[in-house]
C-alpha positions in Angstrom: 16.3 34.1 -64.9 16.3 35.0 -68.6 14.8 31.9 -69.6 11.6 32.5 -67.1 11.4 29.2 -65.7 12.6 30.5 -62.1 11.1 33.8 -62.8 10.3 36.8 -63.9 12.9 37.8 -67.0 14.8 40.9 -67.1 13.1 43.8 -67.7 15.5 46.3 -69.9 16.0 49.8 -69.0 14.2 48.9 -65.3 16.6 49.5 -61.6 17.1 47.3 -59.1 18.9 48.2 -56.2 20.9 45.0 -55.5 21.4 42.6 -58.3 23.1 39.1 -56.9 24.7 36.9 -59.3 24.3 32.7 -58.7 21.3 30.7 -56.5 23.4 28.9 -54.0 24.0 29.6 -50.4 25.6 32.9 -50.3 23.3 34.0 -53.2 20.2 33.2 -52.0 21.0 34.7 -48.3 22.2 37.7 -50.1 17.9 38.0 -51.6 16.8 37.4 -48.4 18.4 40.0 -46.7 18.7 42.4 -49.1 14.5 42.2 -49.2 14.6 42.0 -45.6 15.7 45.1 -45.8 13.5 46.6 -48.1 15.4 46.8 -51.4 14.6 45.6 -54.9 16.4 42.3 -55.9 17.3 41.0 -59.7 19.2 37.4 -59.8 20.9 35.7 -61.8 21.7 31.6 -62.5 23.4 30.2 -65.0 22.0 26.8 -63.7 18.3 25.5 -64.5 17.4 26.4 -60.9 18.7 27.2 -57.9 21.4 25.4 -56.0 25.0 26.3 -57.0 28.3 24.4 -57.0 27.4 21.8 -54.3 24.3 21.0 -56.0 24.8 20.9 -59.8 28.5 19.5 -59.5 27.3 16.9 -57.0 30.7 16.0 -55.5 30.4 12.5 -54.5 29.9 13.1 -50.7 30.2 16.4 -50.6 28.0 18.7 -48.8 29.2 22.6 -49.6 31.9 23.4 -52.1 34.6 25.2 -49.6 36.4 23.4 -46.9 35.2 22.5 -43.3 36.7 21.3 -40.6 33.2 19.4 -40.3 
């Protein structure tokens, strides 16, 4: 994150090979098995922390931000 409170910031000019964009579900998978699998991971949040959509908007109720037949 750029502002270093949920990590390490940027470096310029050094590769990654998978750079994921947002900390919620799909995000945070998408680190896991992307270092599961040996590769180097950059992320990227606009939020102070991880979460996404379901947590920062906090839907009243809500559990996940895309529809469920649960």
């Amino acid at each position: 994150m750029a502002d270093g409170t949920m990590g390490r910031a940027p470096v310029k000019g050094v590769q990654v090979d998978v750079a994921v964009v947002g900390a919620g579900f799909g995000g945070l998978y998408m680190v896991h098995k992307a270092r599961e699998a040996g590769l180097t991971v950059q992320g990227f949040e606009a939020g102070g922390g991880v979460g996404g959509t379901w947590y920062w908007n906090r839907y009243p109720g809500a559990r996940c931000d895309i529809p469920s037949l649960f």
